[in-house]
C-alpha positions as CSV (number, residue, x, y, z in Angstrom):
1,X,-1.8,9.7,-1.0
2,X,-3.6,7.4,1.0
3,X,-3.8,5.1,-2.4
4,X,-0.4,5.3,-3.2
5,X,0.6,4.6,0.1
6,X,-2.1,0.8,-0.5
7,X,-0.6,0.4,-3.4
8,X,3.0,0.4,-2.8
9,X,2.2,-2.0,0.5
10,X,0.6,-4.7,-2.2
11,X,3.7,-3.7,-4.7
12,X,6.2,-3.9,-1.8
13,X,5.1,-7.4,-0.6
14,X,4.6,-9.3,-3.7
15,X,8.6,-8.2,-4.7
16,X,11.1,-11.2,-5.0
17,X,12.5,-12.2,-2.2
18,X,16.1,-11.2,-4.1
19,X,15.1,-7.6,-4.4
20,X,16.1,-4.5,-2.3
21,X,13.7,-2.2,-1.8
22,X,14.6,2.0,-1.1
23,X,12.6,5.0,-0.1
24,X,13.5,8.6,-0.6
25,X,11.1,11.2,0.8
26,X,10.7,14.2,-0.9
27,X,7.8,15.8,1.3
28,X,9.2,19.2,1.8
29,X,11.5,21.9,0.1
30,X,14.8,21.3,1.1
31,X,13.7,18.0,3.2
32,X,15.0,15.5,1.2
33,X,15.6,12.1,2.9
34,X,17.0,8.6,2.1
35,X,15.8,5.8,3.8
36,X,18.0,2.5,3.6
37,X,17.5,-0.2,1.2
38,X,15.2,-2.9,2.8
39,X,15.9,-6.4,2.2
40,X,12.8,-8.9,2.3
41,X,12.9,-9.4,5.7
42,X,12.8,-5.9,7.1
43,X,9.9,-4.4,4.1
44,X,7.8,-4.0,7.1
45,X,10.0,-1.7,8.5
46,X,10.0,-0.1,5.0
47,X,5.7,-0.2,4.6
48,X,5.6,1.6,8.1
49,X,8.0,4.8,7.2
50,X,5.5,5.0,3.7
51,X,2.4,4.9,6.1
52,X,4.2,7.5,8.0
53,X,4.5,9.8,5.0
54,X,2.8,13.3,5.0
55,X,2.6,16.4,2.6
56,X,4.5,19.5,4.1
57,X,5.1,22.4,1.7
58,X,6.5,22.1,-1.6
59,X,7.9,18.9,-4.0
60,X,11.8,19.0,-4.9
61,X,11.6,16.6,-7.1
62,X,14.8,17.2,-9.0
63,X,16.6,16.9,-5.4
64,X,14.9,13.6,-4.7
65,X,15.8,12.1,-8.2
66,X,19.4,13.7,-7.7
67,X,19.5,12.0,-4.4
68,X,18.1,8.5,-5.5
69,X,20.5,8.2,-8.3
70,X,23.6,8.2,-5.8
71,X,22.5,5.1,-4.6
72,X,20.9,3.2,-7.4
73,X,23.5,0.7,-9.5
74,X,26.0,1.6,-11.7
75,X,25.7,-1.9,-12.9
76,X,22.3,-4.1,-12.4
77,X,19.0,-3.4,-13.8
78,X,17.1,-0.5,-11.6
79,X,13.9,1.1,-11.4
80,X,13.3,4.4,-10.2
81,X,9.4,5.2,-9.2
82,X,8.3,8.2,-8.4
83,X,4.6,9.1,-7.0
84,X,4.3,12.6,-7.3
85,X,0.9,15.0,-7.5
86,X,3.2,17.8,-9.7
87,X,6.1,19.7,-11.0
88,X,9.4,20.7,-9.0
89,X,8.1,23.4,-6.6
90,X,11.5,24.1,-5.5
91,X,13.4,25.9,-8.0
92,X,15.0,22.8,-9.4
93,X,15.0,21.1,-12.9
94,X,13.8,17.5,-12.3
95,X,13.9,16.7,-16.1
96,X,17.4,17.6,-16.4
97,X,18.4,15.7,-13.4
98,X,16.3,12.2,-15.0
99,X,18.6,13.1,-18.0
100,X,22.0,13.6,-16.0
101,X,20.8,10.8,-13.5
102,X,20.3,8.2,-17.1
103,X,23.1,9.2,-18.7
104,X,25.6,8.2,-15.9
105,X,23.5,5.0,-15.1
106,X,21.9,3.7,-18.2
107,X,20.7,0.4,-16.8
108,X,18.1,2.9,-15.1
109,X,15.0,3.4,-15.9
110,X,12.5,6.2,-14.2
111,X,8.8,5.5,-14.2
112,X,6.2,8.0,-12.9
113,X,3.3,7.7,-11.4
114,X,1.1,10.7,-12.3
115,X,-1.3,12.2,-9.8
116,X,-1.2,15.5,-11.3
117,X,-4.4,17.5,-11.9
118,X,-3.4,20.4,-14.4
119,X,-1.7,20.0,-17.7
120,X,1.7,22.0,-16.5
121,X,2.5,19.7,-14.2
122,X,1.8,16.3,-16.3
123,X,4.5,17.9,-18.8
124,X,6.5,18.5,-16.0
125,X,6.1,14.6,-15.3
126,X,6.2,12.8,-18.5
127,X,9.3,15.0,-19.1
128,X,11.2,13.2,-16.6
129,X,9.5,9.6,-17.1
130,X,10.7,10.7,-21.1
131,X,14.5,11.8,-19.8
132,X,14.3,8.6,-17.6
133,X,13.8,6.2,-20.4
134,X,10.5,5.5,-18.4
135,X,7.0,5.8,-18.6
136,X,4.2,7.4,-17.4
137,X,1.5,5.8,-15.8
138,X,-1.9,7.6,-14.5
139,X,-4.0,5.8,-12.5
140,X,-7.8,6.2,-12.6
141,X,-9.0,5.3,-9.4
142,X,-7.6,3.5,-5.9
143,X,-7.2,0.0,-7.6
144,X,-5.9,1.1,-10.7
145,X,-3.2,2.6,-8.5
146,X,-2.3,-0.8,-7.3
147,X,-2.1,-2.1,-11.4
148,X,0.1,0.8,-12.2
149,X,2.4,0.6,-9.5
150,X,2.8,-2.9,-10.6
151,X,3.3,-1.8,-14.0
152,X,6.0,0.5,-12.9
153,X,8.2,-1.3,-10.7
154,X,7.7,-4.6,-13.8
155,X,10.0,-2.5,-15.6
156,X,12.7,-3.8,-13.5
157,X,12.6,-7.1,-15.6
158,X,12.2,-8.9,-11.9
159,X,12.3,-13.1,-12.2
160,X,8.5,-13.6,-11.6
């Protein structure tokens, strides 16, 4: 966590200044939050709630994709990235809510970043990168996490 949390600091700051930034927090069954988008200006705001981030018990992943879809475009170019260590621990379907969640915004594109350890839950994962019309990236150690969370947000075809 602690590399994921470096990695989306370096990812966050070195975004156009053009580009929004959100946060949904999935730590918890049932605890499901949406941060607001951060413009340029207020991404330190945005880098202190990530630092703040802990594990609590379980990963609703299908919730938290459900959730970030009602605010991503119908219209522009969006990337979803979602850091996550395993399947939907919930009782949700996370792949079928990447493939509802595409369908209604095609101009969408989910990439995950893989953390898993068994081979259930990098299915579960490259399911919904597959649904997503995304990727799935696995980093290898702490600064491979910063090249792959790079990689993922690139996706969003962002003017260099």
């Amino acid at each position: 966590l602690e590399a994921a949390k470096r990695a989306a600091d370096s990812m966050i700051r070195g975004l156009p200044a053009d580009v929004d930034v959100g946060l949904v927090d999935f730590t918890a069954c049932g605890q499901v939050r949406r941060d607001k988008f951060y413009s340029a200006p207020q991404r330190g705001a945005l880098i202190g709630e990530i630092n703040g981030l802990s594990p609590k018990q379980g990963t609703p992943l299908a919730q938290a994709i459900q959730r970030a879809g009602r605010v991503a475009s119908d219209s522009a170019e969006s990337v979803l990235v979602i850091v996550s260590d395993g399947a939907d621990s919930c009782g949700g379907d996370p792949c079928g809510a990447a493939r509802a969640l595409r369908a209604q915004k095609p101009n969408l594109t989910i990439n995950v970043i893989d953390l898993a350890d068994t081979p259930r839950d990098r299915q579960a994962l490259q399911c919904i990168a597959s649904a997503g019309g995304g990727r799935v990236l696995r980093p290898g150690d702490p600064l491979d996490m910063n090249r792959k969370m790079k990689e993922a947000v690139g996706s969003a075809s962002c003017p260099p």
